[in-house]
C-alpha positions in Angstrom: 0.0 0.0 0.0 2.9 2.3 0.1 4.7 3.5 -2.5 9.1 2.4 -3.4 11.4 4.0 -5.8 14.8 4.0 -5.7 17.4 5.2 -8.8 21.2 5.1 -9.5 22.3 7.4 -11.8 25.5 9.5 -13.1 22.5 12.5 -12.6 20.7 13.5 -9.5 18.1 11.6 -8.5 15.9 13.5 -6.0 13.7 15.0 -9.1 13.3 11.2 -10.3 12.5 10.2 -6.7 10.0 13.1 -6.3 8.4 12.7 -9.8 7.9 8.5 -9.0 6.5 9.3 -5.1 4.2 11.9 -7.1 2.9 8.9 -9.0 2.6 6.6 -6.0 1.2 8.6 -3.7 -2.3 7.3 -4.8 -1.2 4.1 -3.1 0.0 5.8 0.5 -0.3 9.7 1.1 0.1 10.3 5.4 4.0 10.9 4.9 7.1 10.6 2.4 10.5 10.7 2.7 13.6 10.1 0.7 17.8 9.4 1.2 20.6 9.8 -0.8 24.2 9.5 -0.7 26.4 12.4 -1.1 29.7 12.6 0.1 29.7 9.6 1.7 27.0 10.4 4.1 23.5 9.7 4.2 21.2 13.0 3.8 17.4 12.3 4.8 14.5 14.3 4.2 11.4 13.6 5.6 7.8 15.3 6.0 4.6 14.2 7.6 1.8 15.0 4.5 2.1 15.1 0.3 4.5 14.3 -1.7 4.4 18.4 -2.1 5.9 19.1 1.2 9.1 17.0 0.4 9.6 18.7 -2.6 9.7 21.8 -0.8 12.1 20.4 1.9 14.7 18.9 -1.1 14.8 22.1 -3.4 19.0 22.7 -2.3 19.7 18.4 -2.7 21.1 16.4 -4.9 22.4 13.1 -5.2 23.5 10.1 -7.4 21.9 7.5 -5.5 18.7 7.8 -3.3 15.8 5.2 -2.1 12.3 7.1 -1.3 9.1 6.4 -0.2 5.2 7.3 0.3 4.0 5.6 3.3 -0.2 4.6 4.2 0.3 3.9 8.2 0.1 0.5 9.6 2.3 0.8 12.8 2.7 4.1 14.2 0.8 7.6 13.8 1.2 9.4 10.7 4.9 11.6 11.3 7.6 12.6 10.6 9.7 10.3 13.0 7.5 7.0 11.4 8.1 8.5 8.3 10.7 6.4 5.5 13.2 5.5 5.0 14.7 4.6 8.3 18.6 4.5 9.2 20.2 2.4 11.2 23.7 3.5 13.3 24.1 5.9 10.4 25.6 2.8 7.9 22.0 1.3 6.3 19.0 2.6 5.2 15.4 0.8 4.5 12.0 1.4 2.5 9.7 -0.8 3.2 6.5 -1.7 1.3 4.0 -4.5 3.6 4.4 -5.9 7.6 6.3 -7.5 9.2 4.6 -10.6 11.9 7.5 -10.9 14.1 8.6 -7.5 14.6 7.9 -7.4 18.2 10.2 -10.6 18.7 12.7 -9.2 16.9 12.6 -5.2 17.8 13.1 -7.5 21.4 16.3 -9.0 20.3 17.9 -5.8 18.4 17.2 -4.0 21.8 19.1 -6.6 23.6 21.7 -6.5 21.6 21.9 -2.2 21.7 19.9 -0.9 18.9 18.3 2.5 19.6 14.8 2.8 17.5 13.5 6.6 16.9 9.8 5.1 15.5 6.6 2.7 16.3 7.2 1.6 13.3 7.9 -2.3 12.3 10.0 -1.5 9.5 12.7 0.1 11.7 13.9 -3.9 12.6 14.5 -4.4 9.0 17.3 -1.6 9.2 18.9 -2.3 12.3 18.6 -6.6 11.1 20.5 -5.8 7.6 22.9 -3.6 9.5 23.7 -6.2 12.1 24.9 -8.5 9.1 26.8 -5.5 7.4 29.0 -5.5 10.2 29.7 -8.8 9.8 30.7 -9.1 6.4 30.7 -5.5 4.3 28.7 -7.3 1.8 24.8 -5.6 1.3 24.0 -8.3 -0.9 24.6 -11.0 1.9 23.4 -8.7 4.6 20.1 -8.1 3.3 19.4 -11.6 2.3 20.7 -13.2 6.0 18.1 -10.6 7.3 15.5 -11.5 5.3 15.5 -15.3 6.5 14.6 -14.1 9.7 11.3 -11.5 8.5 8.2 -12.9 9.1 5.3 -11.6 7.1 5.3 -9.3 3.0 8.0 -7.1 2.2 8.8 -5.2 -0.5 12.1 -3.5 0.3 15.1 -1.5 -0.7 18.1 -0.9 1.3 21.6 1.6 0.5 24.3 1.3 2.6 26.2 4.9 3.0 30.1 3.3 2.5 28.7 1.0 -0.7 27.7 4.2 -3.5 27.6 2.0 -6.5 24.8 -0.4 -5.0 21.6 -0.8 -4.2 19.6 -4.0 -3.4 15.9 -4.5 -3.2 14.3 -7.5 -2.5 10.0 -8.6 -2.3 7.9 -11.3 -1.0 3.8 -10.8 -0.7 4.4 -7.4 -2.1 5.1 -6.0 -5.7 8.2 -4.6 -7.1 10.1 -4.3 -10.5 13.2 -3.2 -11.9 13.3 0.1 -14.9 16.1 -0.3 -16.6 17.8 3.0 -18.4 20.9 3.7 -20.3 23.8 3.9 -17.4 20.9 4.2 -14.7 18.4 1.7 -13.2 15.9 2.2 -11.1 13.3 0.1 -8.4 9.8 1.0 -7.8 6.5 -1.0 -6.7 4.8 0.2 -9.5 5.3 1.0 -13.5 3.7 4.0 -13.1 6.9 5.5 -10.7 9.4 4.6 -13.8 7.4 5.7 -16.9 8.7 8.9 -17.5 12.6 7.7 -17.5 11.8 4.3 -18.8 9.7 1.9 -20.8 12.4 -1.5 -20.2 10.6 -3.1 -17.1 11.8 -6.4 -15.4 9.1 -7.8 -12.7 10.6 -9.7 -10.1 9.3 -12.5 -8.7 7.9 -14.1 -5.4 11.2 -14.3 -3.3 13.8 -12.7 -5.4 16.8 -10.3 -4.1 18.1 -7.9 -6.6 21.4 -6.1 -7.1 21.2 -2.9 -8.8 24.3 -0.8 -10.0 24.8 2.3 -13.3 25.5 -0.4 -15.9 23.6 -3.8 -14.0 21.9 -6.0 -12.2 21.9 -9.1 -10.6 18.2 -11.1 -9.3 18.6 -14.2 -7.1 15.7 -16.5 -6.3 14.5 -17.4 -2.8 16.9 -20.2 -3.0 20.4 -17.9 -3.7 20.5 -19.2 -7.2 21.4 -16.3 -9.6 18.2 -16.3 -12.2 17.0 -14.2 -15.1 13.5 -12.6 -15.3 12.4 -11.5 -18.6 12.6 -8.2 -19.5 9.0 -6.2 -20.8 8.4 -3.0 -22.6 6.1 -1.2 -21.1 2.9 -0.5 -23.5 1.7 2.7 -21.2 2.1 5.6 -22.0 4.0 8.8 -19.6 0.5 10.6 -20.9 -1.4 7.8 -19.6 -0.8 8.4 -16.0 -1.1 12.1 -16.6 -3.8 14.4 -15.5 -4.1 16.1 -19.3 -7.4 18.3 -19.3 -9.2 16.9 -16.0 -9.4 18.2 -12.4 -8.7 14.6 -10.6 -7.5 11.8 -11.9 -11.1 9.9 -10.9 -13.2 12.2 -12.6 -10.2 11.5 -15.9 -11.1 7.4 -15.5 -14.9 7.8 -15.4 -14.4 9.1 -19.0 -12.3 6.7 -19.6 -14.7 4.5 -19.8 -15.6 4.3 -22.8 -12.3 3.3 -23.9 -11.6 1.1 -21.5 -14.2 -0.9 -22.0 -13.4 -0.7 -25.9 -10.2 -2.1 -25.3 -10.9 -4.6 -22.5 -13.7 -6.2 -25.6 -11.7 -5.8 -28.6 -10.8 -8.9 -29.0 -14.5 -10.5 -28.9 -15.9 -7.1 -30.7 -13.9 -7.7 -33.7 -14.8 -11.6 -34.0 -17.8 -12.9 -34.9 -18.4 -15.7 -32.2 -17.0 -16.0 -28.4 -14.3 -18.5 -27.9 -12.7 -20.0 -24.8 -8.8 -19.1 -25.7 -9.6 -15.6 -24.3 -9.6 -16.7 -20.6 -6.1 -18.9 -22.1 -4.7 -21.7 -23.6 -6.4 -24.5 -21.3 -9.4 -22.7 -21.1 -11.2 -25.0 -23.6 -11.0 -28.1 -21.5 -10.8 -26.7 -18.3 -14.3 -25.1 -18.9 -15.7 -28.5 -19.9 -14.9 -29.9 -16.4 -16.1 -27.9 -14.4 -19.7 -27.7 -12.4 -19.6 -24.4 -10.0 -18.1 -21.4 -9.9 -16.4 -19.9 -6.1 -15.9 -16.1 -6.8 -12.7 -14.7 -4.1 -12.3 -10.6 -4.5 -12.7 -7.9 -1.9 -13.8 -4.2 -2.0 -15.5 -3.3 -5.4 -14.3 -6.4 -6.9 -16.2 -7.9 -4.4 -19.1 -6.2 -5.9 -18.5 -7.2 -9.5 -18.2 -10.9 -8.4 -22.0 -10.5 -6.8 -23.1 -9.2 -10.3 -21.1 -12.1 -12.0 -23.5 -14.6 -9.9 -26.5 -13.0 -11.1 -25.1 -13.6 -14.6 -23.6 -17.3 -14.4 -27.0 -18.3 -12.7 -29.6 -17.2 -14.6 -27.8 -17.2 -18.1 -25.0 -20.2 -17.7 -26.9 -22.4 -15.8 -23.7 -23.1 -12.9 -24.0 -22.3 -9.2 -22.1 -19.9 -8.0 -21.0 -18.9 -4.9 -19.3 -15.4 -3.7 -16.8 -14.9 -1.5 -15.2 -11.8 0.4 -11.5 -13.5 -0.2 -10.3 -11.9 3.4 -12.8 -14.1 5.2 -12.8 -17.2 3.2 -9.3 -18.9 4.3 -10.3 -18.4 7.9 -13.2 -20.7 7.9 -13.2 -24.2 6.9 -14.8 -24.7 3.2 -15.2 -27.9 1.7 -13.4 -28.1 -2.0 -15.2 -29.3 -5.0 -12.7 -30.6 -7.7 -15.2 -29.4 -10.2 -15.1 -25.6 -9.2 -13.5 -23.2 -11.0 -12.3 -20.7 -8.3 -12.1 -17.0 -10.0 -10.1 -14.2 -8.4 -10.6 -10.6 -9.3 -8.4 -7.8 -8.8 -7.1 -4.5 -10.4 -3.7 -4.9 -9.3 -3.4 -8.7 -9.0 -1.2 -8.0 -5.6 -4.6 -7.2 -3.2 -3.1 -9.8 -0.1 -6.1 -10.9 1.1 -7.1 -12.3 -2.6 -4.1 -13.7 -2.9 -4.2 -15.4 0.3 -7.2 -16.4 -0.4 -6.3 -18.2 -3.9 -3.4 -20.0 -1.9 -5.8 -21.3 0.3 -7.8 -22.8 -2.2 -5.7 -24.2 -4.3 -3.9 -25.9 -0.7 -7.4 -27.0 -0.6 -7.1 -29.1 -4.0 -9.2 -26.3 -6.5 -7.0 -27.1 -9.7 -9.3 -24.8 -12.1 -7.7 -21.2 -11.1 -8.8 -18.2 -13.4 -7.3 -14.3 -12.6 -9.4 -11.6 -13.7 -7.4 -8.5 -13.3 -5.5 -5.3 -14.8 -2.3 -5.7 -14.7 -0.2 -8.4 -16.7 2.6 -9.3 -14.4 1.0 -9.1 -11.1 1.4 -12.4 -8.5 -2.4 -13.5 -9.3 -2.2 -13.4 -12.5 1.2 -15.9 -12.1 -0.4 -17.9 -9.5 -3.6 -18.5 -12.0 -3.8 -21.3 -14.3 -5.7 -19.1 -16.7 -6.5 -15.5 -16.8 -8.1 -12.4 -18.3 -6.6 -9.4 -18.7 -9.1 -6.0 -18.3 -7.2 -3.6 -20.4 -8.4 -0.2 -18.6 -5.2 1.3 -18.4 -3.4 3.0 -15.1 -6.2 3.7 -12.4 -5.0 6.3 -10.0 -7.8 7.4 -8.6 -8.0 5.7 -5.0 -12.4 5.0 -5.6 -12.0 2.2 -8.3 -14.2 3.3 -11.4 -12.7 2.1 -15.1 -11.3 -1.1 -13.1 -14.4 -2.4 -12.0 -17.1 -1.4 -15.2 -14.0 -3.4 -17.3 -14.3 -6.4 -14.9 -17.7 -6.9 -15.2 -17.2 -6.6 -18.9 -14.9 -9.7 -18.2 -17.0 -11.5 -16.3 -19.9 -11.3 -18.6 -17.4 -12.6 -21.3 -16.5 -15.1 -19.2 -20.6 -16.0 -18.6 -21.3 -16.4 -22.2 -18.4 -18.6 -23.1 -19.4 -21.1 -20.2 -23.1 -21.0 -21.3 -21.6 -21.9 -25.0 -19.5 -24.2 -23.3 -22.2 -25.9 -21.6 -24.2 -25.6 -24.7 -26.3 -23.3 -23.5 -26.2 -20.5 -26.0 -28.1 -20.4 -29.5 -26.2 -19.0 -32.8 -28.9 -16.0 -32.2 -28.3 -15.0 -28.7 -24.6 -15.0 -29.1 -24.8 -12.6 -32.4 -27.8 -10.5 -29.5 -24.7 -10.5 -26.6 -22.2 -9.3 -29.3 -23.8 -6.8 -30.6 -24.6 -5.5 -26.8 -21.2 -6.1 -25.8 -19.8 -3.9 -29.4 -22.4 -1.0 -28.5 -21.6 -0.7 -24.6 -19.1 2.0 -24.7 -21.5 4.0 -26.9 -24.0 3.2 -24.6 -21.6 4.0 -21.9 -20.8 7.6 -23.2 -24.4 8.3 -23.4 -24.5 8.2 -19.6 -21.4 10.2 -19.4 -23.0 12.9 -21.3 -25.4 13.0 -18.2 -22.8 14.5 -16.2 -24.1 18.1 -16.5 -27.5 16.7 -15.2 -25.9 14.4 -12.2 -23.5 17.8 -11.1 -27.2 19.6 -10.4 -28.2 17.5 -8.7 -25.4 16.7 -6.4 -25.7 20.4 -4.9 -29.1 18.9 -2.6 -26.3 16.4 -1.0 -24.1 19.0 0.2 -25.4 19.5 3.3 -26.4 15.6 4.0 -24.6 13.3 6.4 -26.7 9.6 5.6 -28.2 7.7 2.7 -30.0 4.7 1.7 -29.0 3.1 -1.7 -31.6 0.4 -2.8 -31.7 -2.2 -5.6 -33.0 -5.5 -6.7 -31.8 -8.2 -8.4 -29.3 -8.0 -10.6 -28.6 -4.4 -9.3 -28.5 -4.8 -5.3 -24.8 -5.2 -5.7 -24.9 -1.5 -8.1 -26.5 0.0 -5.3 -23.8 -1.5 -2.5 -21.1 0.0 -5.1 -22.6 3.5 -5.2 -23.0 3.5 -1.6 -19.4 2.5 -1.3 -18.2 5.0 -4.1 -20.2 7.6 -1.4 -18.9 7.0 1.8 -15.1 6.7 0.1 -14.7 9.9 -1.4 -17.8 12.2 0.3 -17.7 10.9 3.7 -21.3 10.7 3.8 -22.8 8.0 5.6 -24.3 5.5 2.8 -25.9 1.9 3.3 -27.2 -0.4 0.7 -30.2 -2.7 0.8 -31.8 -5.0 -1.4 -35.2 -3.2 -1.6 -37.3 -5.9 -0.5 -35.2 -5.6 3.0 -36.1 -1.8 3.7 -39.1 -3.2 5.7 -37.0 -5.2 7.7 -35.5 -2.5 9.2 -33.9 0.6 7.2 -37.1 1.8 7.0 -36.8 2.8 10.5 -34.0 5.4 9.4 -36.3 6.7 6.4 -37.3 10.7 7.3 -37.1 14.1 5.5 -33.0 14.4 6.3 -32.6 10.7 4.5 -32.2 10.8 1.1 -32.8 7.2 -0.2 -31.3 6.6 -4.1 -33.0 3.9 -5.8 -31.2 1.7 -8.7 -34.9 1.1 -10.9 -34.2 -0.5 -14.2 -36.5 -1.5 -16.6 -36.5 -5.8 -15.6 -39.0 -8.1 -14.2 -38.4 -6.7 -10.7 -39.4 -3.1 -11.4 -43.1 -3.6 -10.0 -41.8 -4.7 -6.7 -39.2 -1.9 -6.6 -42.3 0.9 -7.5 -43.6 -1.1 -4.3 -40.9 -0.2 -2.3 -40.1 2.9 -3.0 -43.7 3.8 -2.1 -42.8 2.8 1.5 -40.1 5.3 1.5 -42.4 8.3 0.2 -45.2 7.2 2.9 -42.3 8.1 6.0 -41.9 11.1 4.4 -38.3 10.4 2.4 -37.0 12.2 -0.7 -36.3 9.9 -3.2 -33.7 9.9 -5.6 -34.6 7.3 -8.5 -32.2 6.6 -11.4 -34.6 4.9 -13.8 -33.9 3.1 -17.3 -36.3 4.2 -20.4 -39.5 2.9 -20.4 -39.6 2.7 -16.6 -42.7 4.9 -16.6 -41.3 6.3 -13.4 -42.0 10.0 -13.0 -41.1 13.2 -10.8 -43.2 14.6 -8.5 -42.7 16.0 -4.9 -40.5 14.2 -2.8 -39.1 12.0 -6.1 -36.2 13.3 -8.0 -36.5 10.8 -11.5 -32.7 10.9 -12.9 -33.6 9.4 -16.6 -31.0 6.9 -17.9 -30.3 7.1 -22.1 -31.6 3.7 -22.5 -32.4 0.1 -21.2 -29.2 -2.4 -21.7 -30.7 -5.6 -20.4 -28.0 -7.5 -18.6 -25.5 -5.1 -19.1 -27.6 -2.5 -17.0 -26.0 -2.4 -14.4 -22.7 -1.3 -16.0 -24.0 2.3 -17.1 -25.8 2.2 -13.4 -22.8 2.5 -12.1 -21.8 4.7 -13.8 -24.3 6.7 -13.3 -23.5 6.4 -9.8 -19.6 7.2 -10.2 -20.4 10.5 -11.4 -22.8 11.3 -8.1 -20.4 10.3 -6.3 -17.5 12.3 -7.7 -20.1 15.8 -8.0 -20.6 15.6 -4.5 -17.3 15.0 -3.4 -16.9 17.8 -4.8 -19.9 19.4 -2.9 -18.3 18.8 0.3 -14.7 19.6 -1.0 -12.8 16.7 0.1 -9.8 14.9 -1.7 -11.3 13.2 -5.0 -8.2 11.4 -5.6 -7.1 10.3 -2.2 -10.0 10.0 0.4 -8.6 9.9 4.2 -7.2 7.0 5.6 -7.6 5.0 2.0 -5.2 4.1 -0.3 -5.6 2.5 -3.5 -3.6 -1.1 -3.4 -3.9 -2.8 0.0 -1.4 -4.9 -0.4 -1.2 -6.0 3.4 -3.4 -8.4 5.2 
């Protein structure tokens, strides 16, 4: 969840250090901090905050060689003195990216042995652990690695020693990191994004590995000590693509994305003429055959999509699906099916829990592994038998918006070619879902063109501090992602019910200061949702109701009728949510809190 780089360079570094935290900071924002080398002393800079406030504190610093870091607060208070990297005895200094289980045992033994620590934190014993090695044999490489034997828990680290210049070694297990590699520089960061605008030449490293880095080099070793090579990638982003260009936040630039994104994630199926299984991989053919069930393992707004997917590969695939929130599943006990294709969705691919949570199952005996997710090199997407990649591009924004509408894209792929599979699917409904799938990011734009409309209406939020968020069906989970996109980036108070459940007790909470929104598409359930929403009118609540075409739903006191462009069937609840993004972001702005990076949030929580 926090953000690495590091750089070596016959140039200084701090403005490549600043410029990569600047592009991390989505993923940790409550301090930064950066070292370099210079004269053969360490000079640390710190600041409790942004990114901005370092940049202010290193405007007279320079140096050749330099780790830095953007920290989201695990152990210890957001400060300066918690604040990365941190130093040991003036010789070795550490960014650190995860937690560390045992840190309590060992911050023990360090003490024993004379060790002063200055923080709360638990990366502090990685400093003064590496350093106790140094001592022993002047050798980074070896320090780091004896000290690593002894960590308990995910890492992603990077460690300079102030008497060793030419060297810097980083190392990562349960937490991402990757090597950019320039012309006489090199660089380490946790994500592509940090590296883009000095380098396109990326080499991921993998679960375990301990890298060397020097101008000209670089040297990865397994989890075993054996010297290996990782393949080297070329980037296909874009510096552009992770800038702000002509938009105010980065979320409000990847709700218009959209469109795109979604073009992109279906242009492989919008350019054929019939869906195939070699789009969820090379086994997916026969592996599809096999299996009977589907277990769904994703947290947050993945979550969500998974609870849409259900609806989906029920009602149109015919296989029983079950949902899981993947940081609860390993810590019950599940029984396996051998016929169940487990399916684990992620933007980053490195979210721990879900990770976790695949390891489990596949400890369990699930052989059938499938990674839906956004990025191509992540540790799900390895760990998975098969995968699909969503092609929406660098998401910044902290409140997921073009990562989730292109997973459900993905999953609806993934529905029709197991209802072919299971021949389930006539020659006619697959031309239907094709022609759907090619006009959604028209259909998708439609709804952003809405925006004007959905900024109006935001103002009669401003002064709210709860809301109710109902929907049925199909669109119960839309409702639990609007009133999660809400509370993330508003702070308003927002619940989601399926709108049968009101009666059962939200209705309780129903007055003139409770705005309830109401998901009403045009389906089989619309007569029962017109039901419910009549309960809310009859305590006096002010209804909100975003309602496809053809709903026959209309204004009137008390009901604000938000008209959607048109009626998409199963894909509804994709320009819902969207529909829903954009309330959310127009109110945020309402209240004037951080778009981008909501308090205490940060976009990749890539620790348990």
């Amino acid at each position: 969840m926090c953000g690495i780089v590091g750089a070596i360079a016959q140039r200084n570094v701090i403005p490549i250090l600043l410029q990569g935290l600047q592009r991390l900071e989505y993923r940790g924002y409550d301090s930064a901090g950066l070292v370099v080398i210079k004269n053969s002393t360490f000079e640390r800079l710190r600041s409790t905050g942004r990114v901005t406030e370092l940049t202010k504190k290193s405007a007279h610093s320079s140096g050749k060689i330099g780790i830095a870091h953007t920290r989201w607060a695990t152990h210890g208070v957001p400060s300066e003195r918690n604040a990365h990297p941190h130093i040991s005895c003036d010789s070795v200094a550490v960014v650190h990216n995860g937690i560390i289980e045992n840190y309590e045992e060992l911050r023990a033994q360090l003490t024993a042995r004379g060790y002063l620590f200055s923080s709360d934190t638990d990366s502090e014993v990685i400093a003064h652990l590496i350093h106790s090695y140094y001592l022993q044999n002047n050798d980074l490489l070896a320090a780091t690695r004896a000290a690593l034997v002894e960590l308990i828990g995910a890492y992603a680290i990077c460690v300079l020693a102030v008497n060793n210049p030419q060297h810097l070694v980083c190392a990562r297990r349960g937490s991402p990191l990757l090597l950019g590699l320039g012309e006489n520089e090199n660089f380490v960061a946790s994500d592509v994004s940090a590296v883009l605008a000095v380098t396109k030449n990326i080499v991921y490293l993998a679960e375990g590995d301990v890298a060397e880095i020097n101008l000209h080099s670089y040297r990865i070793f397994d989890e075993g000590g054996k010297q290996v090579q990782r393949a080297m990638h070329v980037s296909e982003l874009s510096n552009d693509s992770v800038e702000l260009g002509e938009y105010s936040h980065y979320m409000q630039k990847e709700i218009f994305e959209q469109p795109q994104a979604l073009a992109d994630t279906l242009e492989a199926v919008c350019n054929s003429q019939a869906l195939i299984p070699g789009l969820f991989g090379a086994d997916a053919a026969v592996d599809f055959k096999n299996i009977g069930s589907i277990l769904i393992l994703a947290c947050g707004t993945s979550h969500h999509a998974g609870m849409v997917a259900r609806y989906w590969l029920e009602d149109i695939a015919g296989i029983p699906c079950t949902v899981e929130i993947a940081s609860e599943y390993r810590y019950r006990k599940s029984v396996a099916n051998d016929k169940t294709l487990v399916v684990t969705i992620s933007q980053s691919g490195e979210t721990a829990d879900t990770i976790a949570a695949l390891n489990h199952a596949m400890l369990l005996g699930h052989v059938y592994t499938l990674a839906i997710c956004n990025v191509p090199e992540s540790a799900l997407v390895r760990l998975s038998r098969l995968r699909f990649l969503t092609r929406a591009g660098p998401e910044i924004g902290v409140a997921s918006t073009k990562a989730f509408t292109t997973q459900l894209a993905a999953l609806f792929l993934l529905t029709l070619v197991l209802t072919k599979q299971h021949q389930r699917l006539s020659a006619e409904e697959e031309r239907e879902h094709l022609h759907q799938l090619r006009h959604l990011p028209s259909a998708v734009q439609l709804v952003l063109n809405m925006a004007p409309e959905i900024a109006l209406l935001s103002e009669k939020f401003a002064s709210k501090h709860h809301t109710l968020f109902l929907g049925r069906g199909l669109h119960y989970p839309i409702a639990l992602e609007g009133a999660l996109k809400l509370k993330e980036i508003s702070y308003i108070h927002a619940e989601a019910y399926p709108a049968g459940e009101l009666k059962h007790g939200p209705l309780a909470l129903v007055d003139k200061y409770m705005p309830v929104i109401a998901v009403a598409p045009n389906d089989t359930l619309l007569e029962k949702l017109k039901s419910n929403l009549q309960e809310v009118r009859a305590r006096g609540g002010e209804l909100f109701v975003f309602a496809d075409a053809g709903t026959r739903l209309q204004s009137s006191e008390g009901v604000t009728l938000i008209q959607m462009p048109e009626h998409a069937g199963y894909l509804s609840p994709i320009l819902h949510t969207v529909a829903l993004q954009l309330l959310a972001y127009y109110v945020a702005l309402q209240k004037g809190t951080d778009v981008d990076k909501p308090r205490n949030l940060a976009k990749s929580v890539t620790v348990e």
